[in-house]
C-alpha positions in Angstrom: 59.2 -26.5 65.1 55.9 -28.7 65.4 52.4 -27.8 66.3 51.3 -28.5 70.2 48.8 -31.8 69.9 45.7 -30.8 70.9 43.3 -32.8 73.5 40.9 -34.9 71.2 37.3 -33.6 71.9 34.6 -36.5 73.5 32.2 -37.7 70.9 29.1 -35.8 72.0 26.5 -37.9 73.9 23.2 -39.6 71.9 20.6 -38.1 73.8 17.6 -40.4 74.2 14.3 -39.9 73.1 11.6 -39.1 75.4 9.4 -41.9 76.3 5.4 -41.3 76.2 3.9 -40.5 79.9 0.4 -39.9 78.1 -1.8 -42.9 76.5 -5.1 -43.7 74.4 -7.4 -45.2 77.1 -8.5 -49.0 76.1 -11.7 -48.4 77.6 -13.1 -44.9 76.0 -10.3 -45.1 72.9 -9.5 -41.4 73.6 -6.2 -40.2 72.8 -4.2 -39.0 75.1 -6.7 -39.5 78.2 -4.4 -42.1 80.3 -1.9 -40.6 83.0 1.1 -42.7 84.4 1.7 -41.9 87.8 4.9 -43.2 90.0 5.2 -43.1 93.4 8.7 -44.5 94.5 7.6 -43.9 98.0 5.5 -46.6 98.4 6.6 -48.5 95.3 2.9 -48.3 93.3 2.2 -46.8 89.8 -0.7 -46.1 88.6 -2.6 -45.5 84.9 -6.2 -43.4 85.2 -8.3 -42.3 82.6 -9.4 -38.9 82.9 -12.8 -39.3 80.9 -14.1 -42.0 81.5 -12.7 -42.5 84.9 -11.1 -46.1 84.6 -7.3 -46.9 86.5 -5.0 -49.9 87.2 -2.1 -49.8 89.5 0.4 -52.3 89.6 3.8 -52.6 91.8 6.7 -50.7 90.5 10.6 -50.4 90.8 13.5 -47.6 90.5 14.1 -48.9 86.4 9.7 -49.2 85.9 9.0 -46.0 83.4 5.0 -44.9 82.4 5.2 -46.9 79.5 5.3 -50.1 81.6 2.8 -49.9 83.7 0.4 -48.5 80.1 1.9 -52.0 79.2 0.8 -54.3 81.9 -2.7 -52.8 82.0 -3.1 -53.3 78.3 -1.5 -56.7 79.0 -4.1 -57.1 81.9 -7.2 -56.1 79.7 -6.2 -58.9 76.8 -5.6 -61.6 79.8 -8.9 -60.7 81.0 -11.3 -60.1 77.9 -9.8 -63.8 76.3 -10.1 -66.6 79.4 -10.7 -68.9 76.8 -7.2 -68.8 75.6 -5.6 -68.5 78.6 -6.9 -72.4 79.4 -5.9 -73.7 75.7 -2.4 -73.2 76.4 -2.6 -74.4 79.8 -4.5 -77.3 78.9 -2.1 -77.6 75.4 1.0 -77.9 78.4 -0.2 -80.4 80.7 -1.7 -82.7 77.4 2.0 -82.0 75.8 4.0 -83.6 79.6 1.7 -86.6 80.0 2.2 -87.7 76.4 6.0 -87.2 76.2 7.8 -90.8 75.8 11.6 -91.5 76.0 13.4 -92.1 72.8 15.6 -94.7 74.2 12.6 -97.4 75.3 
C-alpha cells in the first residue's frame, strides 16, 4: 500500500522592506527632521521640516509613497539652486535641431 500524496505547501511570501517615511531636511541637514504626509482626500502630499520649519507639497496619487514626494522636493531644490544648467541644455537642444542636415542632400 502507498503513502497518501500530500498538498504541496505555497512558497512563503517575500515580504517587502519598509520604505523610509522620515528624511534629512536639505535646508538644516538634520537627520530625520522631514515628515511625508499623504492626504488621498484631496490628492496633496506634503514634506515639512520640523526644525527649521521649511515644506513642499506636490500633487499625489493612490501608487505615490513618502519617498516620492522626499524625491521631487530634493529634485525641486537642485532645479532651483542651478538655473544656469537648466538653460545649457535648453539652449544645447534648440542649437542641436537648427543645425541638423539630411544625409541624403
Amino acid at each position: 500500500m502507498g503513502k497518501r500524496k500530500s498538498k504541496a505547501k505555497p512558497p512563503p511570501k517575500k515580504r517587502m522592506d519598509k520604505l523610509d517615511t522620515v528624511f534629512c531636511c536639505p535646508f538644516c541637514n538634520h537627520g530625520s527632521s522631514v515628515e511625508c504626509r499623504i492626504d488621498l482626500k484631496n490628492l496633496i502630499g506634503e514634506a515639512s521640516c520640523r526644525i527649521c520649519l521649511e515644506t513642499f507639497s506636490t500633487s499625489v496619487n493612490a501608487l505615490t509613497e513618502p519617498i516620492d514626494i522626499y524625491s521631487e522636493w530634493i529634485d525641486e531644490c537642485e532645479r532651483v539652486n542651478n538655473p544656469e544648467e537648466d538653460n545649457a541644455n535648453h539652449y544645447e537642444d534648440d542649437n542641436a535641431s537648427r543645425y541638423r542636415y539630411d544625409e541624403e542632400e
